[in-house]
Structures are given as C-alpha cells and as structure tokens.
PDB file of the backbone (N, CA, C, O) and the ligand in Angstrom, with CONECT records:
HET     ZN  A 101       1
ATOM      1  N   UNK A   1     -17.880 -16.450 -35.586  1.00  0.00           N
ATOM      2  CA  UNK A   1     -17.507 -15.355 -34.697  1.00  0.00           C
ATOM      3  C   UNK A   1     -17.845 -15.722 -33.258  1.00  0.00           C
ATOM      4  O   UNK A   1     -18.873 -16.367 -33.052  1.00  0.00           O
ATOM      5  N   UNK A   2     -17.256 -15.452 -32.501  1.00  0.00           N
ATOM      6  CA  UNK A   2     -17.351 -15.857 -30.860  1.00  0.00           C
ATOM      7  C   UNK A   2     -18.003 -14.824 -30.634  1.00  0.00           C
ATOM      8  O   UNK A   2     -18.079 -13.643 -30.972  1.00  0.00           O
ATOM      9  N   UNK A   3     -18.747 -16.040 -29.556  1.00  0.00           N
ATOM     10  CA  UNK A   3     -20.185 -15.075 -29.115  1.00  0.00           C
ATOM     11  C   UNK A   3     -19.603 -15.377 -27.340  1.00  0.00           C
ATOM     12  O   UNK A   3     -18.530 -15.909 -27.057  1.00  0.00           O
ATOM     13  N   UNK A   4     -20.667 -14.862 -26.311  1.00  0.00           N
ATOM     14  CA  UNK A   4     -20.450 -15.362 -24.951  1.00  0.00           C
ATOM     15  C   UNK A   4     -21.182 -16.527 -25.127  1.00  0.00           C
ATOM     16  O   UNK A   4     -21.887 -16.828 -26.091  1.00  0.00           O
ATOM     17  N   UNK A   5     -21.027 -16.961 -24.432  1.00  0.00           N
ATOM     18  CA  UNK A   5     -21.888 -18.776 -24.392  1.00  0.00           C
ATOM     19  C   UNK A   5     -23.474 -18.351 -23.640  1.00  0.00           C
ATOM     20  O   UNK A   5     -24.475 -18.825 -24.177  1.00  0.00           O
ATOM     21  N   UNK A   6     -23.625 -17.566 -22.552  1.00  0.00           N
ATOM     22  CA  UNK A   6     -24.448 -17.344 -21.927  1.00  0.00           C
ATOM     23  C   UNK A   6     -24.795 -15.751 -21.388  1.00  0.00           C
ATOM     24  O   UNK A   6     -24.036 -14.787 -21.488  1.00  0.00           O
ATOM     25  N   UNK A   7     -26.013 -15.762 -20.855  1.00  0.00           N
ATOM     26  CA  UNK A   7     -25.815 -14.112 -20.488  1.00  0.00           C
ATOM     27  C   UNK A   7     -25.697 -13.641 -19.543  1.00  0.00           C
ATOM     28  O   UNK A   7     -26.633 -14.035 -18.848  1.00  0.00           O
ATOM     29  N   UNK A   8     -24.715 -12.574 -18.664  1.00  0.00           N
ATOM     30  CA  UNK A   8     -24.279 -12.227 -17.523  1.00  0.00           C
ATOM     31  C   UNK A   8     -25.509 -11.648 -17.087  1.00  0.00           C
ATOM     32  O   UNK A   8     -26.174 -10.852 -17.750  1.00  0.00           O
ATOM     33  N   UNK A   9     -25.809 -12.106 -15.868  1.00  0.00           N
ATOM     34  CA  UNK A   9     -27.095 -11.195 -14.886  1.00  0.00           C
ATOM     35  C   UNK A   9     -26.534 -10.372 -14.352  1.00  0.00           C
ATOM     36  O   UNK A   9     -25.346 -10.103 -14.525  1.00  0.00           O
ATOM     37  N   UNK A  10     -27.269  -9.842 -13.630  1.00  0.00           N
ATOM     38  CA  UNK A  10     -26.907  -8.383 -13.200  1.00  0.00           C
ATOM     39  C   UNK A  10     -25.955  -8.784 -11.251  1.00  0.00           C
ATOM     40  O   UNK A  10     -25.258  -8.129 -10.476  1.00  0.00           O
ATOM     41  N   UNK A  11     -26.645 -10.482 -11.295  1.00  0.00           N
ATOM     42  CA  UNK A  11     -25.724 -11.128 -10.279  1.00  0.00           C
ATOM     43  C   UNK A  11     -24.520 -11.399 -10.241  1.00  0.00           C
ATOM     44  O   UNK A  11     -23.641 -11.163  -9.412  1.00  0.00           O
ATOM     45  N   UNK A  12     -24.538 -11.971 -11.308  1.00  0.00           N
ATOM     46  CA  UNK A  12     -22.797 -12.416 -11.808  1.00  0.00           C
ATOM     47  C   UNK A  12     -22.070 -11.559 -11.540  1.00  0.00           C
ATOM     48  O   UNK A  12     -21.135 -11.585 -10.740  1.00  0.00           O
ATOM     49  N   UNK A  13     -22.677 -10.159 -12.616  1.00  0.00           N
ATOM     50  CA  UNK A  13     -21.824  -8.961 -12.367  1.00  0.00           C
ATOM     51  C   UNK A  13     -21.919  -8.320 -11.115  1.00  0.00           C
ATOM     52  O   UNK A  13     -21.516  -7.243 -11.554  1.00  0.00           O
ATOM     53  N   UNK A  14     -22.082  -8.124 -10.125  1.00  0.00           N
ATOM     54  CA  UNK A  14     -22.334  -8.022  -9.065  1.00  0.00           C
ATOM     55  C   UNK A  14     -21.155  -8.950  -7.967  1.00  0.00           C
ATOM     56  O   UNK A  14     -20.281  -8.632  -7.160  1.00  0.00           O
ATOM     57  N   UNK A  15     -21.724 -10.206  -8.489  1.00  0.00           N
ATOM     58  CA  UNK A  15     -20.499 -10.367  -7.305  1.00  0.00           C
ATOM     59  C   UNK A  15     -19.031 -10.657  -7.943  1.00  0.00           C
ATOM     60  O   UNK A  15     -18.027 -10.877  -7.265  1.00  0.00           O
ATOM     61  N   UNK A  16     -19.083 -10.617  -9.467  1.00  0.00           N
ATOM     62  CA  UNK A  16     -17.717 -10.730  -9.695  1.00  0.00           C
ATOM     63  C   UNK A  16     -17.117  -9.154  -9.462  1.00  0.00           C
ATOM     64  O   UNK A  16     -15.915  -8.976  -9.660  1.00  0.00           O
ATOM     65  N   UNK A  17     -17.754  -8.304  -9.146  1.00  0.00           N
ATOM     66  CA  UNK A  17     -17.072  -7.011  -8.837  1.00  0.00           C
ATOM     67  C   UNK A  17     -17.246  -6.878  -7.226  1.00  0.00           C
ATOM     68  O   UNK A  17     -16.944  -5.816  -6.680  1.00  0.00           O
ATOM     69  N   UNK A  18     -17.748  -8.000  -6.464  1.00  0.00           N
ATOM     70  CA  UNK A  18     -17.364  -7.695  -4.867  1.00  0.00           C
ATOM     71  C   UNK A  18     -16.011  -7.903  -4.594  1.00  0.00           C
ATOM     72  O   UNK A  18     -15.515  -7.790  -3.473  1.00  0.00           O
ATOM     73  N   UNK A  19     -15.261  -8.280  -5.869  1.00  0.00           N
ATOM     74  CA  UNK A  19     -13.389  -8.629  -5.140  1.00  0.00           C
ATOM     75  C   UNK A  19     -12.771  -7.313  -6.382  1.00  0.00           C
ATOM     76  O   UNK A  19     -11.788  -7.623  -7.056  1.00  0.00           O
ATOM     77  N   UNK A  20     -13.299  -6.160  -6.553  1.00  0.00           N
ATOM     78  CA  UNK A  20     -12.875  -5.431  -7.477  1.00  0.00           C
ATOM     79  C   UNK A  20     -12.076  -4.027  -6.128  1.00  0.00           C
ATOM     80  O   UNK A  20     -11.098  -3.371  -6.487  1.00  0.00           O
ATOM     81  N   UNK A  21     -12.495  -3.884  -5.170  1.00  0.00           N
ATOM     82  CA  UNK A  21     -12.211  -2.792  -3.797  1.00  0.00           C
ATOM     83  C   UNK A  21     -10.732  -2.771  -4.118  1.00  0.00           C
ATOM     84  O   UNK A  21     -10.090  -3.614  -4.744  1.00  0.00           O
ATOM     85  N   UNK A  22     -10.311  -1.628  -3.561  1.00  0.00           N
ATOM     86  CA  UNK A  22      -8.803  -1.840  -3.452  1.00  0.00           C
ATOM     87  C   UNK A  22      -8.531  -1.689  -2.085  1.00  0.00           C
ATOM     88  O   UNK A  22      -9.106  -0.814  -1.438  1.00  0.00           O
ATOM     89  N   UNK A  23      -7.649  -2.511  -1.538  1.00  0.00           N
ATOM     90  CA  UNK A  23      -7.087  -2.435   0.042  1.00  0.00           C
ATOM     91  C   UNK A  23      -6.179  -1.254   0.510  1.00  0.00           C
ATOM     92  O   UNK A  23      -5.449  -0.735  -0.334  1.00  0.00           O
ATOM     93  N   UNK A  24      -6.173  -0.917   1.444  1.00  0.00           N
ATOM     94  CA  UNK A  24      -5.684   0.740   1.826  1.00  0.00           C
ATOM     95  C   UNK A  24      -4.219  -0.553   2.056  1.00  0.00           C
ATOM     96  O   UNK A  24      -4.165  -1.688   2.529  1.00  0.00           O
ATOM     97  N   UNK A  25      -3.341   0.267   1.512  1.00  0.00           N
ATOM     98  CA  UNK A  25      -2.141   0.381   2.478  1.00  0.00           C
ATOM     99  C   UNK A  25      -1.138   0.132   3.875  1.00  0.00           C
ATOM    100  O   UNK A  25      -0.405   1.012   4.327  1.00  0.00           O
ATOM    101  N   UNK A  26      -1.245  -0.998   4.346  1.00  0.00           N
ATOM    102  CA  UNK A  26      -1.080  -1.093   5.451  1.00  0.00           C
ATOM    103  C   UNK A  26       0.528  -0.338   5.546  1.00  0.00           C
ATOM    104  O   UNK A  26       1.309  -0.190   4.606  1.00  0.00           O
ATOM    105  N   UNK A  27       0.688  -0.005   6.705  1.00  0.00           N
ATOM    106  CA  UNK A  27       1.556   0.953   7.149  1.00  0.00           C
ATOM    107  C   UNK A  27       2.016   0.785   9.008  1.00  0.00           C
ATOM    108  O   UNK A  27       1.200   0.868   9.927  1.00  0.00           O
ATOM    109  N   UNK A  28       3.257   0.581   9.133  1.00  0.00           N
ATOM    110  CA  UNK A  28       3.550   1.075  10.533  1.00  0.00           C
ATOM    111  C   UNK A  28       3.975   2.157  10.779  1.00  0.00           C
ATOM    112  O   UNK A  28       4.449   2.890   9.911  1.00  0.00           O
ATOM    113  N   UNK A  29       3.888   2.456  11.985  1.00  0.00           N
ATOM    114  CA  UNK A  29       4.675   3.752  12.459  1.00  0.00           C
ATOM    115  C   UNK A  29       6.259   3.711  12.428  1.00  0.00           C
ATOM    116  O   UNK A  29       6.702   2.653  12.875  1.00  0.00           O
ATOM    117  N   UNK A  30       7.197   4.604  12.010  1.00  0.00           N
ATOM    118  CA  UNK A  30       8.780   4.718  12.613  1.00  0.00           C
ATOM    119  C   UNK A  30       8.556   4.417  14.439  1.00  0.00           C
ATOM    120  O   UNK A  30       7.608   4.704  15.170  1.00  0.00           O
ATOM    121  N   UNK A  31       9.943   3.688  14.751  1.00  0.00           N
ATOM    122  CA  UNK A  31      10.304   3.934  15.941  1.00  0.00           C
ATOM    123  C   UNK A  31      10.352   5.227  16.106  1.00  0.00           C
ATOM    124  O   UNK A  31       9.456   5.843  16.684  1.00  0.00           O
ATOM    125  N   UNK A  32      11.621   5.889  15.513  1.00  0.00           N
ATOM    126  CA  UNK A  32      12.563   7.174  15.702  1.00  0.00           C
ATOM    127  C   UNK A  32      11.308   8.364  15.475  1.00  0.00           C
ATOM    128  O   UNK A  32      10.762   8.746  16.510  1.00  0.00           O
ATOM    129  N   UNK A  33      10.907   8.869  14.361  1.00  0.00           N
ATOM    130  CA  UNK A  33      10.135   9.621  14.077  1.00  0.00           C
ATOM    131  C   UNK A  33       8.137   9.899  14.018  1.00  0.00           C
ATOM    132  O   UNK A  33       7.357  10.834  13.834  1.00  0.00           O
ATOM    133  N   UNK A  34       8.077   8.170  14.353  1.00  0.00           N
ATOM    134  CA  UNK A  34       6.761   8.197  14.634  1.00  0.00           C
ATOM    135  C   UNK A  34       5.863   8.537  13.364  1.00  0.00           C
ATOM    136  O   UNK A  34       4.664   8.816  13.367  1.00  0.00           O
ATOM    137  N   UNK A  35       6.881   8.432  12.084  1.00  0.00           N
ATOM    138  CA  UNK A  35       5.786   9.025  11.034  1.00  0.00           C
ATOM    139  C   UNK A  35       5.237   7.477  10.400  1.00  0.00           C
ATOM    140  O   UNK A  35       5.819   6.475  10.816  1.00  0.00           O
ATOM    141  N   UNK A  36       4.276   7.342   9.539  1.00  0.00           N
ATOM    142  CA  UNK A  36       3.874   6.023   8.744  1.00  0.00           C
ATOM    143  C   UNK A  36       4.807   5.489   7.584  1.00  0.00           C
ATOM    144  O   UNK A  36       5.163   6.087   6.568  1.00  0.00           O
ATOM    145  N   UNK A  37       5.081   4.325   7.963  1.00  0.00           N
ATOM    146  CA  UNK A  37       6.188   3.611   6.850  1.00  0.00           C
ATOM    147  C   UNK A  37       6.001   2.295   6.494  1.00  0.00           C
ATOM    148  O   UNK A  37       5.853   1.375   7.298  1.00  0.00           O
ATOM    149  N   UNK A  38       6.006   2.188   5.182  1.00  0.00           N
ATOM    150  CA  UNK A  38       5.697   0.550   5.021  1.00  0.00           C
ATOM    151  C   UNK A  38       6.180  -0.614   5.960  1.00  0.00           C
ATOM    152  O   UNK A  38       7.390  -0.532   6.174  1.00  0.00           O
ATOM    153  N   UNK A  39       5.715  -1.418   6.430  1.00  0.00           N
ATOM    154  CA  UNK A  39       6.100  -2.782   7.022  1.00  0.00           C
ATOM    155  C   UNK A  39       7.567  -3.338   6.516  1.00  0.00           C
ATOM    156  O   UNK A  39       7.768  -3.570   5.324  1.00  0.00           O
ATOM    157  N   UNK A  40       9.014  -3.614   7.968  1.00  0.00           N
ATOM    158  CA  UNK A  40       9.716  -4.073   6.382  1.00  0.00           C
ATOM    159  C   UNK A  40      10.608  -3.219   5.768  1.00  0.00           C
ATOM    160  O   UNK A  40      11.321  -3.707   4.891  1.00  0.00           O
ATOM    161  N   UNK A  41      10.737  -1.898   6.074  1.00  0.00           N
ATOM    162  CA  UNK A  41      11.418  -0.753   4.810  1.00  0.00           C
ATOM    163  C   UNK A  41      11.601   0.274   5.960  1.00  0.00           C
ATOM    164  O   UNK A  41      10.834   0.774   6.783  1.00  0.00           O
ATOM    165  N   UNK A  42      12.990   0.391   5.671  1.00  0.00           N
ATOM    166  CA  UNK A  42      13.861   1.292   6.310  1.00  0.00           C
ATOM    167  C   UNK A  42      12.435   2.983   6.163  1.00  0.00           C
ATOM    168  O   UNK A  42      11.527   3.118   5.343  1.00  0.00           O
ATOM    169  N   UNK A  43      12.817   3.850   7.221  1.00  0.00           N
ATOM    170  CA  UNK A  43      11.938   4.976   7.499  1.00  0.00           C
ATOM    171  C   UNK A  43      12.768   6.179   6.077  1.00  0.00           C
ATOM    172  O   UNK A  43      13.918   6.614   6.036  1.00  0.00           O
ATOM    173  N   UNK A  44      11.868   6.343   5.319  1.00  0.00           N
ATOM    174  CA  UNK A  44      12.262   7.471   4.110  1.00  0.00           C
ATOM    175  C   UNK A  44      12.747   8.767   5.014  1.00  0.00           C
ATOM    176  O   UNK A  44      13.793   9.341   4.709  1.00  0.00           O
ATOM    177  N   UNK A  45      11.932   9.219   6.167  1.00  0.00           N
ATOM    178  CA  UNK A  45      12.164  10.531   6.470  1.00  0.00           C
ATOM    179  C   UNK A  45      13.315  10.607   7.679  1.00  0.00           C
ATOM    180  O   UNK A  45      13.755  11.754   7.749  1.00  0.00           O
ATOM    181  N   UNK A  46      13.766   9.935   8.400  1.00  0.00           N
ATOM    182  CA  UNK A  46      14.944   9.927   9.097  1.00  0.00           C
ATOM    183  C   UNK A  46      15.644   8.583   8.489  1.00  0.00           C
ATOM    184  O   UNK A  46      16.837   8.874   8.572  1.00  0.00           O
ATOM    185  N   UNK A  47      15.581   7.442   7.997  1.00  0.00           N
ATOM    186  CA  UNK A  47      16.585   6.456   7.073  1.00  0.00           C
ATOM    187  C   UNK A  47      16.914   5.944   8.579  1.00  0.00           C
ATOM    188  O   UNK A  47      17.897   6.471   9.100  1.00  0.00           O
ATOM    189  N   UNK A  48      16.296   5.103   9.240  1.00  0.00           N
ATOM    190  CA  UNK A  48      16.501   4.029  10.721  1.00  0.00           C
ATOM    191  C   UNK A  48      15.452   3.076   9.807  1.00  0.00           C
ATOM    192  O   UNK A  48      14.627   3.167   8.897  1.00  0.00           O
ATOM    193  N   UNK A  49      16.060   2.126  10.681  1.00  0.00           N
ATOM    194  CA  UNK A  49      15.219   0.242  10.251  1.00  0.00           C
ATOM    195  C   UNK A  49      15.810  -0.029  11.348  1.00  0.00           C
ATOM    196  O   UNK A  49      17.040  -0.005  11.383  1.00  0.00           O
ATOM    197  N   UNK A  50      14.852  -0.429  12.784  1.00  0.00           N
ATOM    198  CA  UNK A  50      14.832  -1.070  13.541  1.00  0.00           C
ATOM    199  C   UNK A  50      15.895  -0.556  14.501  1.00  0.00           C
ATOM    200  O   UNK A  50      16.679  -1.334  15.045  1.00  0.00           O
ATOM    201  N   UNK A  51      15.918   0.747  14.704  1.00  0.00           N
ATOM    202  CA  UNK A  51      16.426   1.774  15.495  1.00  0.00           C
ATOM    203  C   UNK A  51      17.736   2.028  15.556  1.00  0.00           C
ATOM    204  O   UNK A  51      18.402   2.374  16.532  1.00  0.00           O
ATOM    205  N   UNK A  52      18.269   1.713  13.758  1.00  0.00           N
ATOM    206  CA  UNK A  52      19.800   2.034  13.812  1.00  0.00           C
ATOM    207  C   UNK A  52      19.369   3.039  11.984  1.00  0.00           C
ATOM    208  O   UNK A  52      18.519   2.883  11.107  1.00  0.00           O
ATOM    209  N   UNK A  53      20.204   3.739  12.147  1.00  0.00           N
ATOM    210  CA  UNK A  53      20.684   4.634  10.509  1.00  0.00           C
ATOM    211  C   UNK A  53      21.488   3.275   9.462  1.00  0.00           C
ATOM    212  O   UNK A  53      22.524   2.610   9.463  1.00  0.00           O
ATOM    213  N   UNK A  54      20.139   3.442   8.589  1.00  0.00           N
ATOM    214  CA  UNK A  54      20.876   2.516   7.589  1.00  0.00           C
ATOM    215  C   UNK A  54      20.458   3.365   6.454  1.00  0.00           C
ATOM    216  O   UNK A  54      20.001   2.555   5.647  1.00  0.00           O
ATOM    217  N   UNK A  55      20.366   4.490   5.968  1.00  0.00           N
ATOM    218  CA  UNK A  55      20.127   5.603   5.030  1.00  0.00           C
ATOM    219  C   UNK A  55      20.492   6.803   5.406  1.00  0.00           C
ATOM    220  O   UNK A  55      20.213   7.240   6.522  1.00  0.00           O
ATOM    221  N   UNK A  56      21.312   7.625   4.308  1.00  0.00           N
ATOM    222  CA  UNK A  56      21.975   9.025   4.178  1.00  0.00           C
ATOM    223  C   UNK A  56      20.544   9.821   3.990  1.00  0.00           C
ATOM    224  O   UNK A  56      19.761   9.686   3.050  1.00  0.00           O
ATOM    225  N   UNK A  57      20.424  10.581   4.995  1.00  0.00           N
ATOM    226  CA  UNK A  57      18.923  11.458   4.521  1.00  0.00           C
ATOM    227  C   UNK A  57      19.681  13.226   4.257  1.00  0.00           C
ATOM    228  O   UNK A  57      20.000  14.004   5.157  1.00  0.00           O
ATOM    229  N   UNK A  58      19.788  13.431   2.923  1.00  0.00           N
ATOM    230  CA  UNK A  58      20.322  14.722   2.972  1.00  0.00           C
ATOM    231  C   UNK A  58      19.515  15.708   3.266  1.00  0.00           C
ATOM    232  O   UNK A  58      19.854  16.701   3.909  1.00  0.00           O
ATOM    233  N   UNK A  59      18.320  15.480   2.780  1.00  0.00           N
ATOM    234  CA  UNK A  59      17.197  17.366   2.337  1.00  0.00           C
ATOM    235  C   UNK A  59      16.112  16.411   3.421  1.00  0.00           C
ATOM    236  O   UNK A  59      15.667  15.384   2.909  1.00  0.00           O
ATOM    237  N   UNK A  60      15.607  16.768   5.130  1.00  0.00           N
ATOM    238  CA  UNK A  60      14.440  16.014   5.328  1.00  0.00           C
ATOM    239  C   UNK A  60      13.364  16.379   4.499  1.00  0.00           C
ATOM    240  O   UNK A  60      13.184  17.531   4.104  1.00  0.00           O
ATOM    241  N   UNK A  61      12.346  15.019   4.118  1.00  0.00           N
ATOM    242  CA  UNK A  61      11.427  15.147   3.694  1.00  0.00           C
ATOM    243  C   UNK A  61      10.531  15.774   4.137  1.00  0.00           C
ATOM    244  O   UNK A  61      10.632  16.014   5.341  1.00  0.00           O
ATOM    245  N   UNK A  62       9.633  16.164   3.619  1.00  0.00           N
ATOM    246  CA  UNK A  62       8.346  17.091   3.770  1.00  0.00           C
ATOM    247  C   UNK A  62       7.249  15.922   4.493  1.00  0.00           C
ATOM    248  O   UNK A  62       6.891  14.973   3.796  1.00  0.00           O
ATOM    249  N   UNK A  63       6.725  16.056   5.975  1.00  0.00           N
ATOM    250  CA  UNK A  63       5.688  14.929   5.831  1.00  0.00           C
ATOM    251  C   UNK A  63       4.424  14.944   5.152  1.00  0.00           C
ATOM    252  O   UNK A  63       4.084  16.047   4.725  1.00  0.00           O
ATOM    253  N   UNK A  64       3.540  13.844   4.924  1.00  0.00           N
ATOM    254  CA  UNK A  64       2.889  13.922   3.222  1.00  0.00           C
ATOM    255  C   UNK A  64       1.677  14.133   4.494  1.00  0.00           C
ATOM    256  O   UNK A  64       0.496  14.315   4.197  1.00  0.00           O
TER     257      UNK A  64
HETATM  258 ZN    ZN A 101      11.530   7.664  10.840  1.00  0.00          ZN2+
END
C-alpha cells in the first residue's frame, strides 16, 4: 500500500500554500462609458472596442 515517502512539516505546507491566493481581476476602464471591462473585450454595457460599436446592446445593463 502506498504510503508518503516522508513527512510534510508544517513548512512545506506553508509555503506550498504561499502560491494558493487568488489574483483579483485585472480590469480597464471603457473609453465611452468609463465603466470596468476586461483588457481586450469589447465594453458589455455600451458594446464599443476601441471607440467604435462593435455590439447590438438591446436592454442596458445594470452596472454591477
Ligand atoms: Zn462602455
């Protein structure tokens, strides 16, 4: 039966959970609307990428 080979200290575990964090979200602002939008990706709440309409926005979104 498999065993661990050795025994985890309370170091190991420790720093193998210093890369466990999760990174926030990076986010830019819209030109047009000024709201936060991924890097890269047309604006959900007015539909501009790089200050032209490249999305049909029927119902505006609610900002979150
Ligand atoms: Zn926008």
């Amino acid at each position: 039966m498999a065993l661990p080979g050795h025994r985890r200290t309370s170091g190991d575990k420790r720093r193998r959970a210093s890369h466990f964090a999760l990174k926030k979200v990076q986010t830019t602002s819209c030109a047009q609307c000024k709201k936060a939008v991924l890097p890269h990706h047309a604006c959900q709440f007015c539909g501009t990428y790089v200050g032209r309409a490249v999305l049909k926005i029927s119902a505006p979104k609610k900002k979150k």
